[in-house]
N, C-alpha and C positions, 0 to 999 in steps of 0.2 A: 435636431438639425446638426448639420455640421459647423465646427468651432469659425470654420471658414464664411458661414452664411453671416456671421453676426455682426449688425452693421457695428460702427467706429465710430470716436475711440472706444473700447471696452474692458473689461477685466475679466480673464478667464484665468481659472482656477483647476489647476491639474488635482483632479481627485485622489489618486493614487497618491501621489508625492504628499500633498498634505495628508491623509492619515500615515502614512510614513515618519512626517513630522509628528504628531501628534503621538504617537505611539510610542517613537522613541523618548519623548519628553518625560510620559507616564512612565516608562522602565527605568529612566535614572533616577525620579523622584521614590521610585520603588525599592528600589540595589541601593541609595542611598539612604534607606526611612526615613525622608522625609513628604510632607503632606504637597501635594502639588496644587496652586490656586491658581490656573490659568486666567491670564490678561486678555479681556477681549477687546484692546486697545488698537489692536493692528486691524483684527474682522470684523467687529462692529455687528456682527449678525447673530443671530439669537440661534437658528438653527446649528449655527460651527459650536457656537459655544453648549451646548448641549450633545452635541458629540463629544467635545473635550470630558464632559461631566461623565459621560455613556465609557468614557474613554479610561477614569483613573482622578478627576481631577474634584475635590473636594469640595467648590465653589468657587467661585470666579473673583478677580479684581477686574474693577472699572478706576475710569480717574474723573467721571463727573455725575452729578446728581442725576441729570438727564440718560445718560446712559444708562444708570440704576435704574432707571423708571422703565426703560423700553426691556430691557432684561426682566425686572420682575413681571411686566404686563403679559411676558412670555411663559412664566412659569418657574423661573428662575430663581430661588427663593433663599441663597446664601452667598452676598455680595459684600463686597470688602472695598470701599473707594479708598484708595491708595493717593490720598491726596486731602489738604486740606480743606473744611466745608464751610465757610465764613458768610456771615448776614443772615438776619432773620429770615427773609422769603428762601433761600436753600433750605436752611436747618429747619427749615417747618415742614418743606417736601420731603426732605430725609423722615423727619417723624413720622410724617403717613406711609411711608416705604418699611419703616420698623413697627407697624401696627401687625402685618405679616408676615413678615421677611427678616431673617438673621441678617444686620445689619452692621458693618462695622466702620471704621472713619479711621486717619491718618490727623494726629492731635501736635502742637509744638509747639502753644503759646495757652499758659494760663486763662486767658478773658474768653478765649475759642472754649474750653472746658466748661469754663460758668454759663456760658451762651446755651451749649448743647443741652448741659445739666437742666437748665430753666425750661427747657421747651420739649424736652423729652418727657421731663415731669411733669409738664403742664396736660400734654397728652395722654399720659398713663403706659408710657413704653421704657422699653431699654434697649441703650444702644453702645455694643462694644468698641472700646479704645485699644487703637494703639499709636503708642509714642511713638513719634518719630524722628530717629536719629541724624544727628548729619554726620555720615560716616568718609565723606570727603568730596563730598559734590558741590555742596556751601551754596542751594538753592532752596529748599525749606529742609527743616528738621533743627534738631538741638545738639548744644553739645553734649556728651557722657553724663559730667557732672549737674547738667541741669535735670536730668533723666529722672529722678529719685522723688524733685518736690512736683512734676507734672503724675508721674504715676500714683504718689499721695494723693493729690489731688483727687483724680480719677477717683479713687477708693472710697474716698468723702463724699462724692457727690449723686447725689437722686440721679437714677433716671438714667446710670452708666456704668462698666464694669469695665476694667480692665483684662483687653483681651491679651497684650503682648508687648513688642516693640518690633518695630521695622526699619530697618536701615535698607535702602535702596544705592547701591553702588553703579549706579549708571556710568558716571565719568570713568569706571577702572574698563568697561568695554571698548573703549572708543583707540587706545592704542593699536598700530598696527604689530607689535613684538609679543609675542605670545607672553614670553618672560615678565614685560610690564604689567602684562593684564592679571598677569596672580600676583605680582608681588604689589597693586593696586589695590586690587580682589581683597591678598590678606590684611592689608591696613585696614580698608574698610570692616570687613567681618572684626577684626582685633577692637577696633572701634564701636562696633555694635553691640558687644561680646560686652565691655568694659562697663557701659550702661544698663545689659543686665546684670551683672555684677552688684553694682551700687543700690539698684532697686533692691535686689535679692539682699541686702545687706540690712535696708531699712526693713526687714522681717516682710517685704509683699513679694509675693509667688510672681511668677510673669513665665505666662503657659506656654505662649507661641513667640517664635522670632523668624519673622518672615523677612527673607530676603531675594536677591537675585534680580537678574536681567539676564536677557537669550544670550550674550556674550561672554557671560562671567558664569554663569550659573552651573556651569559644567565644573567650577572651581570650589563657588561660596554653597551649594549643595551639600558638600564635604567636609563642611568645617564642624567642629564638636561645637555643640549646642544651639544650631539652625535647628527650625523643627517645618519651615514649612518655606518653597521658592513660588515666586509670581513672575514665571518669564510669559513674554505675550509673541515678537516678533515669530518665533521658534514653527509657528503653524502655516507661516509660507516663507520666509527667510525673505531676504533680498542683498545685492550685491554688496553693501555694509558690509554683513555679515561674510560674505566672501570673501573681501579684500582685506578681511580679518583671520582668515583662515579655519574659521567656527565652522562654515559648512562648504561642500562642494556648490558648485553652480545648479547642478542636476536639484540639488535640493529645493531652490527657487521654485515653490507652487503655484505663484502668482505673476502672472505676465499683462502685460497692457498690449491689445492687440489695434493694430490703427494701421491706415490706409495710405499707400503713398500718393498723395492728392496735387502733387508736379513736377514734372520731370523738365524744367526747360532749357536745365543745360547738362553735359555728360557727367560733371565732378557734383552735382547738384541736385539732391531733390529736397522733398517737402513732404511730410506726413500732415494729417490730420490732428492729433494730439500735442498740444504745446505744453506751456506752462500751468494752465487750468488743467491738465489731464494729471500732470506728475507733482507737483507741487515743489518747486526745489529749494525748500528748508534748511537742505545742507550743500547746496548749491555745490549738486555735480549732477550728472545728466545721467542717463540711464543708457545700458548695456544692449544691444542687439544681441538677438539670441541664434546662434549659429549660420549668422550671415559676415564673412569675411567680405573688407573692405569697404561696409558700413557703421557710420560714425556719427552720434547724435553731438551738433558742434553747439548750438544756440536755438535757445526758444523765444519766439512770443507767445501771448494767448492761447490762438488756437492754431501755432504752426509749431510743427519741430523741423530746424533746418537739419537735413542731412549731406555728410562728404564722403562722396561714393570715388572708389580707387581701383584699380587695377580689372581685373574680371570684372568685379561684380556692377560695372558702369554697362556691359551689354546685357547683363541679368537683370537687373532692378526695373523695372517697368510699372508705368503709372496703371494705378489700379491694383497694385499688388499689397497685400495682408501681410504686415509683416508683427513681430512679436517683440514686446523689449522689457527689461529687467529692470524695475527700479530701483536706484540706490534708496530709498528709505521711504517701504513699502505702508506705513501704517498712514504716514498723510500720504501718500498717492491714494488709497483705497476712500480717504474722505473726501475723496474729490466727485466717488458717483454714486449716483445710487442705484446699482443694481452690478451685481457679480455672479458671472456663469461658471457652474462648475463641471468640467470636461473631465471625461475617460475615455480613452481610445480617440479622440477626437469628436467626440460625439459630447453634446451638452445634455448631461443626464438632470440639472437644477439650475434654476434662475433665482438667488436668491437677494432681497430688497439687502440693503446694507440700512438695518433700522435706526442704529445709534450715531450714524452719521452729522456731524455736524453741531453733536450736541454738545454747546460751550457753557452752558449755565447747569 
């Protein structure tokens, strides 16, 4: 069908542009040797992420146990949760997920180590570490100097192996001066960098040092001694990344398509899709995509008010499909469950968004 028939709100997915994305992602993890572990934080579908894999990408990061489940149930079988795994009922579902599945975890407190250790061995599995730094975000990870007695650890214990270390520089993308974002960038990686160091000092190897985010990663890719990036946003972009200058607008794969469901005064209408469609996390409102003179002002629930100007107040007519850009696309997409993927305007896949939702 046509992208036009598809009732509202919806998520349509420009096929072209995302393997564009995707593609390009693979060539710089390529031109820079390092290993590329695509995030499937933003699509959440087991299908994209299998493309990425089809595409260059080594295996995948998640950031929750349940995601790892719906990924491996898919076939999926080299996952990386980039986040810490705390309490026995997780770390026992993690163990049945490393009974088949290369399995790895984000580690940054001693008692998490003894936890995993115990329950891995209990099971008869192993399951890879990596340390996690805090390289300037100061939301989990460790300092440098603690880096040395957590990978000891690791080394000691049943039922674990030290895969690496991870520093995640999230905070250095969020500037809008390109300048900040690498001299951020470099602090961060110098930081990462410093923790392998000390490990490597205590006489233990540390294979991989995975880093990046779709903002920065164009920077920490490049640094001597990265051996492998997890950017996730990078496979539909969204206006963030614009107003960062990391991508053009065109690059934007993913659009929310929704309905204008009132028109009852000239400067005034009302879509279909409000808050529940966009989720605004970083509370700004999402872009109209090549409609001048419309302006998403305020959401409730299920309305988005729009302020229509000049022209486009004889143009805009209730009933019409219009298309918008969200500034910070990975929670918009956990908002449905199902995303159409369009070429030529035609819907050639409907695909479920399976890891949706999942917090635990």
């Amino acid at each position: 069908m046509d992208k036009l028939e598809i009732d509202t709100p919806a998520l349509i997915v420009d096929l072209d542009v995302m393997m564009k994305n995707i593609r390009e992602m693979a060539k710089l993890a390529k031109e820079r040797g390092v290993k590329l572990r695509a995030h499937i934080k933003t699509h959440k579908v087991p299908e994209i992420a299998k493309i990425q894999l089809e595409e260059g990408s080594r295996g995948i990061c998640v950031q929750k146990v349940g995601e790892a489940e719906v990924m491996a149930d898919h076939g999926i079988n080299d996952i990386f949760i980039t986040n810490e795994v705390v309490g026995t009922p997780k770390i026992e579902r993690l163990a049945r997920l490393a009974e088949k599945n290369k399995m790895y975890v984000a580690v940054d407190h001693p008692e998490n180590i003894k936890s995993l250790s115990e329950i891995m061995k209990e099971n008869g599995v192993e399951l890879g570490i990596y340390i996690d730094v805090d390289c300037g975000m100061h939301r989990t990870g460790i300092p440098p100097e603690k880096a040395p007695e957590l990978a000891s650890l690791v080394t000691r214990s049943d039922g674990l192996f030290l895969a690496g270390v991870m520093g995640y520089e999230g905070h250095a993308g969020a500037p809008i001066r390109r300048e900040e974002r690498e001299r951020l960038t470099d602090e961060a990686m110098k930081t990462t960098m410093e923790a392998v160091r000390l490990i490597n000092k205590e006489g233990i190897e540390v294979k991989e040092v995975s880093v990046g985010s779709t903002p920065t990663v164009w920077y920490s890719s490049s640094y001597e001694g990265v051996t492998e990036i997890q950017p996730g946003t990078y496979v539909f972009n969204d206006y963030y990344l614009v107003e960062r200058g990391v991508v053009q607008i065109e690059r934007c794969a993913l659009h929310v398509l929704a309905t204008v469901m009132s028109r009852a005064a000239p400067d005034r209408g009302v879509i279909d899709a409000g808050s529940k469609a966009f989720q605004l996390d970083m509370n700004r409102y999402p872009i109209t995509v090549d409609i001048q003179g419309v302006e998403v002002i305020k959401f409730s629930e299920e309305h988005g008010w729009l302020k229509i100007t000049g022209e486009a107040q004889n143009k805009i007519k209730l009933g019409d499909k219009l298309e918008f850009i969200p500034y910070h696309v990975c929670t918009c997409v956990n908002q449905f469950d199902t995303m159409y993927i369009v070429k030529n305007n035609k819907v050639q896949h409907e695909y479920q968004i399976k890891a949706r939702g999942k917090m635990v």
